[in-house]
C-alpha positions as CSV (number, residue, x, y, z in Angstrom):
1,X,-45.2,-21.2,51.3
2,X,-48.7,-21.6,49.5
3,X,-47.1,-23.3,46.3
4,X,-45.3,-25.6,48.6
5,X,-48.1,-26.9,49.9
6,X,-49.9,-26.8,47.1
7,X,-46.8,-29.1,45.5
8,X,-46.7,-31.3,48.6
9,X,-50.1,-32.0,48.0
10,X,-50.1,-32.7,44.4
11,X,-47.3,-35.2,45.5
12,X,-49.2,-36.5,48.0
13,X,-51.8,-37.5,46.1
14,X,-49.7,-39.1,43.3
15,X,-47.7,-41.1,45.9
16,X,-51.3,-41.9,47.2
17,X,-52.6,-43.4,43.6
18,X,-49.3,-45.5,43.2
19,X,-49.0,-46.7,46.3
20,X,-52.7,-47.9,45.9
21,X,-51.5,-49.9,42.5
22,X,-48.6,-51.4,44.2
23,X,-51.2,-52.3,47.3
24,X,-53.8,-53.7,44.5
25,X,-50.8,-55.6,42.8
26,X,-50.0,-56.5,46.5
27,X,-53.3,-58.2,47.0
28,X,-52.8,-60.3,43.9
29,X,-50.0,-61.7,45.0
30,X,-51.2,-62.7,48.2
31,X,-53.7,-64.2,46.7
32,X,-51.9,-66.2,44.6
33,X,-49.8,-67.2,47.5
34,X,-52.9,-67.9,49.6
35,X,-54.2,-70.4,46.9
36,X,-50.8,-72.1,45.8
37,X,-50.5,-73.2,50.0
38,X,-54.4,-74.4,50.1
39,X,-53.6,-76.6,47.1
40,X,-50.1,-77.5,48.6
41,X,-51.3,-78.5,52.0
């Protein structure tokens, strides 16, 4: 039961990291978005 948790951890915190990258990449994009409709409008 302890090396479960220890593995759902370990996943945890890897899911964590990636989903931070895809959040960061995320942000770029909305960004992006954000300026392309200020210079549209």
């Amino acid at each position: 039961m302890r090396i479960v948790a220890f593995n759902g951890l370990r996943n945890y915190k890897y899911s964590i990291s990636a989903r931070q990258k895809q959040n960061e990449s995320q942000e770029m994009s909305l960004e992006t978005e954000r300026k392309l409709s200020l210079t549209n409008h």
